[in-house]
N, C-alpha and C positions, 0 to 999 in steps of 0.2 A: 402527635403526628406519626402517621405509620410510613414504612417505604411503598404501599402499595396507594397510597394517597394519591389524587392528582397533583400535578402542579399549581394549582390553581387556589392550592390551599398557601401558598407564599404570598406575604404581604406585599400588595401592590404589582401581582400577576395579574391583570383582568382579561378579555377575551381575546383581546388586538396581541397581547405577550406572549398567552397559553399558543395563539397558532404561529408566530415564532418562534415558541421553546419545542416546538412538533417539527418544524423544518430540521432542529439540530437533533432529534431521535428522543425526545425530553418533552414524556407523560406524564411519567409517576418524581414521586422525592424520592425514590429510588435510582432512577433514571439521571436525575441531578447531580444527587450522591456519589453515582459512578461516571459524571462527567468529567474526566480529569483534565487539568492542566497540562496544554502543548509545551510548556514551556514557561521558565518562573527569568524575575527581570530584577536582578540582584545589585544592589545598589553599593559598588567598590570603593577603596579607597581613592582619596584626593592622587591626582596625578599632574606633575609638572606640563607642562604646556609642550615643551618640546618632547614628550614622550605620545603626545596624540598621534593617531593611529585610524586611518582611513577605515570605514563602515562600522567600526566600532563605538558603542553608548559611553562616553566617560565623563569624569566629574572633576574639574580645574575650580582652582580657589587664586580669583583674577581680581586685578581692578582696571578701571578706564586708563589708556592710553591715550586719549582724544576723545573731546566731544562728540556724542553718536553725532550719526545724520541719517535722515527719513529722506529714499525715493520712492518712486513711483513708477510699477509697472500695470498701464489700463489702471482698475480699481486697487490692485494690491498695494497695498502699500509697507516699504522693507526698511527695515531699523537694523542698521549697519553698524556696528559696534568694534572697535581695537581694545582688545585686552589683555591684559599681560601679568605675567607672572615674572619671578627672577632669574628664568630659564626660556624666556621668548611671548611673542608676540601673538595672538590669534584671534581672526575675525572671526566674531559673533552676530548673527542673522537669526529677526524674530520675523514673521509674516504678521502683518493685519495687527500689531499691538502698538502703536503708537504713543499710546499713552506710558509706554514704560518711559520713554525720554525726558516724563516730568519727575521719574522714583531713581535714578539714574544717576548716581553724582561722582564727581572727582574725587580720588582721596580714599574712597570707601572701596570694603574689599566685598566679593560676592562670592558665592557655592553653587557653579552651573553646572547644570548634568543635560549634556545632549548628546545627539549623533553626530559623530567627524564624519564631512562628506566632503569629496574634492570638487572643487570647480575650477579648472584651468590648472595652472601647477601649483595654487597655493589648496590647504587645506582649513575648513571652515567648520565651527560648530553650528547646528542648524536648530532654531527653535527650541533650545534650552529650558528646563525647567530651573528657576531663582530658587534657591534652600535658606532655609532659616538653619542657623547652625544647628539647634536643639533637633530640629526638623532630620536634619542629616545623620546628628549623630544615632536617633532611637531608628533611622533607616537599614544605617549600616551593616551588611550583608545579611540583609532579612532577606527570604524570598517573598518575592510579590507573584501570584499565579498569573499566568496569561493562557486564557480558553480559546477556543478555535472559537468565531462567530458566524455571525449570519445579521441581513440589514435588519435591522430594527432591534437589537439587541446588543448592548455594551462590556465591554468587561466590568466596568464597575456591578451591573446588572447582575451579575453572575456571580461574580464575588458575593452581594449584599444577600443572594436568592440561599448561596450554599451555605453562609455564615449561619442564616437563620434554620436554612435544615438541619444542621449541626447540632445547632442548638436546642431542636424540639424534636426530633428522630429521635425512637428507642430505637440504638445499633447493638443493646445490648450481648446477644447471642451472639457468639463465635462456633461454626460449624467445624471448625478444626479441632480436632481432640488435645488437649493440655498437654500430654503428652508426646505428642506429632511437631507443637508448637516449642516443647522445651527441645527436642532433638533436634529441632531445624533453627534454631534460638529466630522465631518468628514474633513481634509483636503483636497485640489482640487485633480483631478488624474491626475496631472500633477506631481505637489508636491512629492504624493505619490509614483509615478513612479522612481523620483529624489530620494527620500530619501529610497525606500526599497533596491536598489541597491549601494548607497552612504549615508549608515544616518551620518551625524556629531555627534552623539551621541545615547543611547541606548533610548532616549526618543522619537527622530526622527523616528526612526527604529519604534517602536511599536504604532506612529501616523500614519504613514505610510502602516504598516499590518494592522491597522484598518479599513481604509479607502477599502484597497483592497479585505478585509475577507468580509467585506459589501458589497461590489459589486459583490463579487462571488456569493455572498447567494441575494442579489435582484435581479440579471440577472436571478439567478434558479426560485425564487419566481413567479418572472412577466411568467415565463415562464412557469410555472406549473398552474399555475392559470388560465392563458388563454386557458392552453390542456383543465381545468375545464370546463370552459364556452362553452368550443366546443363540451362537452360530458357528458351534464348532461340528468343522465337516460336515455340514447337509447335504444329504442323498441330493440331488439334481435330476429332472425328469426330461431335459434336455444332454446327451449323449450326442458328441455332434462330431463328424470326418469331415475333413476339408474333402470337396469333389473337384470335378474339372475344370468350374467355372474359376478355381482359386487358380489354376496350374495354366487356365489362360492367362490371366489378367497377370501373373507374375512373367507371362510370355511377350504381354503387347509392352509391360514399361519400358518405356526406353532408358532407363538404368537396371543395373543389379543390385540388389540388399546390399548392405554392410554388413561385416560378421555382425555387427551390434544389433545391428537391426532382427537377423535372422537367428538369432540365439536368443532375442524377446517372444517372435513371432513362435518357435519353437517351443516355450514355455507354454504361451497362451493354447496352442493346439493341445498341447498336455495335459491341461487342465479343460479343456470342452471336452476330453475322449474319456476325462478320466472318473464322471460319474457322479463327481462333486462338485458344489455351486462354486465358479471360480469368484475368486476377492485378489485382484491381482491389478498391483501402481507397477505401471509402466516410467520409471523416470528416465528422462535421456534430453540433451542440452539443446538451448532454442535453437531448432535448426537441422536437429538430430535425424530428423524425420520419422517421428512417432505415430504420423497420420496415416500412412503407408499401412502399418501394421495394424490398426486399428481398423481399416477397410477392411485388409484381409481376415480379420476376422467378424467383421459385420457382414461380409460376404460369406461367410462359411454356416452363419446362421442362417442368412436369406435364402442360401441353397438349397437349405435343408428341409426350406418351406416355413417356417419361426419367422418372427420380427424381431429388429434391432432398433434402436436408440441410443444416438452421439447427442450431448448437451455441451453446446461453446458457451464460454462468460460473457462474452458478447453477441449483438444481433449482426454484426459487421461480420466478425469471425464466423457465426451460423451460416451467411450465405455465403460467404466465401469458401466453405467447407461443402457445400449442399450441391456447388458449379463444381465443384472437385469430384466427388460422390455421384452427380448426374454424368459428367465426362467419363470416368471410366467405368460404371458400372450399369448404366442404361444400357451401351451394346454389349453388355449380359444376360438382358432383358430383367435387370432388376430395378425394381418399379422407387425411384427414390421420392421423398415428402420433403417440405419443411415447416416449423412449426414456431414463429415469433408471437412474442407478445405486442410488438410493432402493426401487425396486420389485422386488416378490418373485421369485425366480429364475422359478419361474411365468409370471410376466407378462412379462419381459425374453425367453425364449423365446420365445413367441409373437409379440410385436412384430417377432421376430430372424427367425422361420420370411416373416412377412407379407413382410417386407423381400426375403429370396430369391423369394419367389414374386411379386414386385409385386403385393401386395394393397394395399401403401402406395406413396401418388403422393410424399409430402411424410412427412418427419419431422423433430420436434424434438422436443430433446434435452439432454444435458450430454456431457461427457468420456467418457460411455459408448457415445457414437454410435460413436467409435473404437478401443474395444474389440477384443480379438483374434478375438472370437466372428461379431461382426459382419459378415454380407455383404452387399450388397446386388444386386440382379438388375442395375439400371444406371442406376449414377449419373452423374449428369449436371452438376449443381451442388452446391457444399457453399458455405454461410455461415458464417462466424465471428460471433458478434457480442464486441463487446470486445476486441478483436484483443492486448491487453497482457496481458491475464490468461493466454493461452495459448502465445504465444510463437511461433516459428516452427518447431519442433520439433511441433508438434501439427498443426499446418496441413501438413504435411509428411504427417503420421501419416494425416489424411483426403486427402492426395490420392491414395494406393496405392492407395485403396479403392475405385477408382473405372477406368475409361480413360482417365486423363487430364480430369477432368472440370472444369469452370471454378470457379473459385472466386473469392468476394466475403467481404470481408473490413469488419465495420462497428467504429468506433471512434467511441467521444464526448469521447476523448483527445482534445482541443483543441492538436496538439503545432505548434509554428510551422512553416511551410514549408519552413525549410534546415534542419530537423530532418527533417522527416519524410521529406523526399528520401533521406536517409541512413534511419532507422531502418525504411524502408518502401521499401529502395531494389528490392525488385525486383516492387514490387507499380505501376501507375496511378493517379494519386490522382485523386478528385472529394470536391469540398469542397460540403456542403448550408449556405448562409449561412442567417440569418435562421429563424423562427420560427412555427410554425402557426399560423395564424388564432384567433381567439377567446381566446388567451394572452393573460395582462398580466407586464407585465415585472414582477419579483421586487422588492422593495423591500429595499433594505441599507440597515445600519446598525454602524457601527465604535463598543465602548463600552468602558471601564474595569469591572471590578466593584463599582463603587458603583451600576452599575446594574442589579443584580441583581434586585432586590426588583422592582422596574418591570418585569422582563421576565418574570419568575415573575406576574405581575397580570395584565400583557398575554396570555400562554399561556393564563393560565385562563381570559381573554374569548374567546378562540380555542374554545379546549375547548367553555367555554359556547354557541358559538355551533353547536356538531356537528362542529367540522374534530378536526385532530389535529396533534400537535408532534412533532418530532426534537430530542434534545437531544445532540451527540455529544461526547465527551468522550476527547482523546489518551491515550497509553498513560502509563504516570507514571515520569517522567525518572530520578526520583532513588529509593535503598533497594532490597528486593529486592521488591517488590510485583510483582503481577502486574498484567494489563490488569483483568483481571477484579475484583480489589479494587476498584479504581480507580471503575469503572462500580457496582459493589454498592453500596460508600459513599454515590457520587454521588447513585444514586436514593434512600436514605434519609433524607440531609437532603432532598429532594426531596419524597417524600412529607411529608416534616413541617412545609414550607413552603406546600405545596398542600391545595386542600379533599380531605377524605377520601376524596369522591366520584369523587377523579380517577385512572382505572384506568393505571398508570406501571408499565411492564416493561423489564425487562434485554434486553441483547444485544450477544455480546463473541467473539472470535475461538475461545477456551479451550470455547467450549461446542461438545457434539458435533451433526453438522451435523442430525439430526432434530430437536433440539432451535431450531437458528436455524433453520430451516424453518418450524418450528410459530409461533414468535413473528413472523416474518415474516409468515408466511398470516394472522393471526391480527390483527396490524396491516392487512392489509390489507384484511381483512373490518370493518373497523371496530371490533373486542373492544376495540383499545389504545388509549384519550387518548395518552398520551406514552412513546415510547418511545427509553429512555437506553442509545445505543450508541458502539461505537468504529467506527473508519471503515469497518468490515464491510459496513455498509448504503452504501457507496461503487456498487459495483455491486447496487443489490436489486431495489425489483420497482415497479412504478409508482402509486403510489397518489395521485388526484388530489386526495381528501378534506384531506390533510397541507397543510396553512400556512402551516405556521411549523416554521424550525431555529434553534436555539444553539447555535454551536461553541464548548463552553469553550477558552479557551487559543490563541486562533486562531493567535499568534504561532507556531508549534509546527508548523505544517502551512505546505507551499507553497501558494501564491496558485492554481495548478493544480489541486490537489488539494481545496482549499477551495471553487473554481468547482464541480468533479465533485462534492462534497458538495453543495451547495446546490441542484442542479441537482435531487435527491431531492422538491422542494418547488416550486408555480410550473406544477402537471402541470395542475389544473382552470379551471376560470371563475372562479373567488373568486381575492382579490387574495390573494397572498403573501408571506411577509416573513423576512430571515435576517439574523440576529444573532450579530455578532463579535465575542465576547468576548475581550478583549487579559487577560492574565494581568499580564502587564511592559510597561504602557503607553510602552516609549521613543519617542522622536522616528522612528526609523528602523521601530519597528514598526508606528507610525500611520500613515508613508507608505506602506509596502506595503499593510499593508490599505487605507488609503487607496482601492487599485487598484478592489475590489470591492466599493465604493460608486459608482465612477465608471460605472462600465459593467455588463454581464449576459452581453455577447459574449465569449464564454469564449477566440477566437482573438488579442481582444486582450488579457486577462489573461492569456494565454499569454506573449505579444511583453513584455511589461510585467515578469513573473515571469524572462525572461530576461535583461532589464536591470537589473533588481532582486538579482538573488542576488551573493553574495560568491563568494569561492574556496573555498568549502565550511565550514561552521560546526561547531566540536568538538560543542555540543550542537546541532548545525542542527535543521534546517525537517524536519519529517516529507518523506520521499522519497515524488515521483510516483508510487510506483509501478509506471510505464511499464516493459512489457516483462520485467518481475519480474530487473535487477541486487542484489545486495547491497550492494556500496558505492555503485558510481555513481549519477548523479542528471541525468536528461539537459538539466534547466533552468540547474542551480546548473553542471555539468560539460559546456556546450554547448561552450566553445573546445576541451576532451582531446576530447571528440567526434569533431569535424569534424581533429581533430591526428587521431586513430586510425584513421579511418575513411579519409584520404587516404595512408598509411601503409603499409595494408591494402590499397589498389590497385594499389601495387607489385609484389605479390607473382601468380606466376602459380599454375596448377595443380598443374606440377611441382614447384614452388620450396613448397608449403606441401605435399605430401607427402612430400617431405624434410625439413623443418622436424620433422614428422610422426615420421617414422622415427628423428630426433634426441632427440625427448625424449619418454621414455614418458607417456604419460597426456594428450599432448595432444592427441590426434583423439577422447579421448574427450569432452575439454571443446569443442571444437568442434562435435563431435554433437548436446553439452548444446544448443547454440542453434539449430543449423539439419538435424536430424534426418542420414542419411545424406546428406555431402554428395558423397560420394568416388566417389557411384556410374556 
């Protein structure tokens, strides 16, 4: 079996499976192979009864207290169990198994492994797995994988699909040189492959993510290095001065720059006058106002007679950018476009035609600007905004499309400096510190869930007062639930905790993107009091009205990722406020959140989040995000980083298209990150 096989070559994949293993990105056994485990479900020691522990899986070794008894809720029916140990008492609750009250006997001691969950003030195991001792003991702290799903497909499904690819895959070749692998003491990617999916232990496991974090980060390295080589200092045929129309439009704002602001804006005019193609990340914190500066210099191209090009990560963000761009730059007389993939073939034509003909100075957009269809008469600048959501492979994709045309790249990734020199090594950086005028700084709060009820009060005085809430809610760690349960539930108790009157909407990855558009737009028009999402609304759309967030679970999410969440909130003149809900109040969790009560400077929750992370957590921290890796994590995995990416410098032209020619399928994983770099 090869890794460019289909799926469909696993026993017992037929057509109905193969177009289920396609909803989760899973074509090839290769595709399989690199689908790793969100999370392993590790099976601990016996625990005394009084040691149970609210939302936590544990395993008590109990006997009967009393005869069960079976009720009846409608059809379900519930097997009510007292059992106890020589340290207390604990009801046990099966759903729909009835027949256990005839296996069930006095006297006899059992091995249950469930979820503690509270109902009321007593604490209850909930649907228990029964263990045979021998069963328990060949368990014990084995890792068990658990895969993100999708309907029609199991974890067991996935386990039995990867065992067999394992098994009949040549993973033989390792593109990492022997020597790369003995200095960085890396395991083979065969090994690694074997044991991130099946470790025998938690030390396996994190040999294993070692090995793999390091090749995410040298395939990116080798691959950015070579865009390098291909693009050092190109002559530029665009030579461009800001004119009058720049010296209006800084006239009619009704604010002034920030030094941060105009010591960005001053770089970029540097680099349009100065003759060479600009490659310049703008990074500056959500809120910063990066948009600003990115006009003015899509305006300075427009003037000059050239076309410009802004791409948002979303269609929400594209028109909400496109009403921003038409407001102040139509009485310029600069003719502005917009260009989704949302809009009827109809309309995308014609925007496509206006583009070849320069009938548009300025266009935004999504991922559709770069389209195959797409030409434009003469482009001059393109913007990224987001620069992580699309990677360097897209940014690649709009520069073809052009002469050479300069490009500016905006991020509110807060990534630290010896980071971003690598993961932006072949871009300029200017960093926008500080904060527009008339802002108040966000007000944190670090809390347990006992303060629940106070902040569902607080929300509603929000509400009452006109604003609007975020409540987000992580994906859920444990079973096979989806995001989407997760969020469904959530707003239900929600609603039954809230007055009637309070309009609470969904919004979760699983939904199709018309649908998170409408509830987006929809929020932002003011229709939604409170709306309960997953970190989707990470990049969405700006709405000043919003107040107040809840991150449940905050423990669950990096301190990076938690700052970009928040940053959602804190857009208007009303004071703002964001509330961290800790799930697993420990000592280590309260310091890190800690972080984000201390500060709102998202560059030092950055630096903070980097001295803060372990060597990677089996159930870790929700990933940044950043630059869209699978495993890696460029906060928690900053030392493999800077190991891979010095690594990666060794290597010349020649030497990684021989590497190239050694092992099939590697230039195309290299393409994966930095578009043709061979050229």
């Amino acid at each position: 079996m090869l890794e460019t096989d289909g799926i469909r070559c696993i026993k017992g994949v037929g057509e109905k499976a193969e177009k289920n293993y396609h909803k989760l990105g899973i074509y090839q056994i290769g595709d399989l192979l690199h689908y790793y485990p969100r999370s392993y479900d590790i099976y601990q020691p016996i625990q005394p009864v009084e040691q149970m522990a609210e939302g936590r899986v544990m395993v008590v070794e109990v006997s009967l207290a009393a005869q069960p008894k079976v009720a009846y809720a409608g059809k379900l029916k519930i097997l009510n169990c007292q059992m106890r140990d020589s340290s207390g008492t604990l009801l046990v609750v099966w759903y729909n198994m009835p027949y256990l009250l005839r296996s069930l006997k006095m006297g006899q001691r059992y091995i249950l492994r469930g979820k503690i969950i509270r109902r009321g003030s007593r604490l209850q195991m909930q649907q228990p797995k029964i263990l045979k001792r021998e069963e328990y003991v060949n368990l014990l702290y084995k890792l068990q994988p658990i895969y993100p799903l999708t309907a029609g497909i199991t974890n067991q499904a996935i386990v039995k699909a990867v065992r067999q690819a394992l098994q009949e895959t040549d993973l033989s070749g390792d593109f990492i040189p022997l020597e790369i692998r003995k200095e960085c003491d890396l395991i083979l990617h065969k090994k690694a492959i074997q044991d991130i999916h099946f470790p025998e232990n938690e030390k396996a496991f994190y040999r294993a993510r070692k090995r793999l974090v390091f090749e995410e980060f040298f395939l990116f390295a080798l691959a950015l290095q070579q865009m390098k080589q291909n693009r050092q200092k190109m002559q530029s045929s665009y030579v461009l001065q800001p004119g009058d129309k720049v010296e209006q439009l800084l006239e009619s704002l009704p604010f002034t720059l920030t030094e941060g602001q105009k010591e960005a804006w001053m770089d970029i005019r540097h680099d349009l006058q100065s003759g060479y193609v600009m490659n310049r990340l703008v990074q500056g914190d959500v809120g910063s106002g990066k948009t600003i500066v990115a006009i003015l210099a899509l305006l300075t191209v427009a003037e000059q007679g050239h076309q410009g090009a802004i791409m948002a990560p979303t269609e929400v963000l594209a028109k909400q950018h496109y009403e921003t761009f038409c407001e102040l730059l139509e009485p310029l007389g600069i003719r502005v476009g917009c260009l989704t993939g949302a809009m009827t073939a109809r309309e995308k034509k014609q925007v496509q035609q206006s583009l070849m003909d320069h009938e548009i100075d300025i266009v935004v957009g999504t991922h559709a600007l770069i389209q195959e269809k797409v030409h434009y008469a003469d482009l001059a600048l393109v913007v990224t905004d987001e620069q992580h959501r699309f990677g360097v492979k897209q940014r690649e994709g709009f520069f073809t499309k052009g002469q050479e045309p300069h490009m500016l790249v905006m991020s509110a990734t807060p990534i630290p400096r010896t980071l971003a020199i690598i993961l932006y090594g072949d871009l300029d950086i200017s960093v926008i510190h500080g904060l527009p005028q008339g802002r108040l700084p966000i007000q944190n709060c670090v809390v347990g869930t006992d303060f629940r009820p106070q902040s569902y009060r607080f929300m509603e005085k929000e509400v009452g007062k006109g604003h609007q809430v975020y409540v987000i809610c992580p994906m859920v760690e444990e079973s096979e639930n989806m995001e989407a349960e997760n969020v469904v539930d959530y707003a239900a108790s929600l609603r039954a905790a809230l007055s009637p009157s309070t309009r609470i909407e969904i919004l979760h990855g699983r939904m199709r993107s018309e649908e998170k558009n409408e509830i987006m737009e929809r929020f932002g028009r003011g229709e939604i009091d409170v709306l309960v999402s997953t970190t989707v609304i990470e990049v969405g759309i700006n709405v000043p009205n919003a107040t107040v967030m809840m991150v449940e679970n905050a423990e669950r999410f990096g301190l990076a990722q938690l700052h970009q969440l928040r940053g959602r909130v804190g857009r208007g003149s009303a004071q703002s406020y964001c509330i961290f809900m800790m799930g697993n109040p420990s000592k280590e969790t309260k310091e890190r959140l800690q972080v984000l009560e201390e500060s709102n400077d998202g560059f030092y929750v950055s630096e903070k989040d980097l001295s803060l992370r372990g060597p990677g957590d089996l159930f870790g921290i929700r990933q940044s995000g950043a630059l869209d890796f699978k495993l890696a994590d460029i906060y928690q995995d900053a030392d493999i980083l800077k190991q891979a990416n010095e690594m990666a410098a060794k290597f010349t032209k020649p030497q990684v298209l021989e590497l190239c020619k050694k092992y099939k399928g590697l230039r195309e994983k290299l393409e994966n990150y930095g578009g043709d770099i061979f050229l």
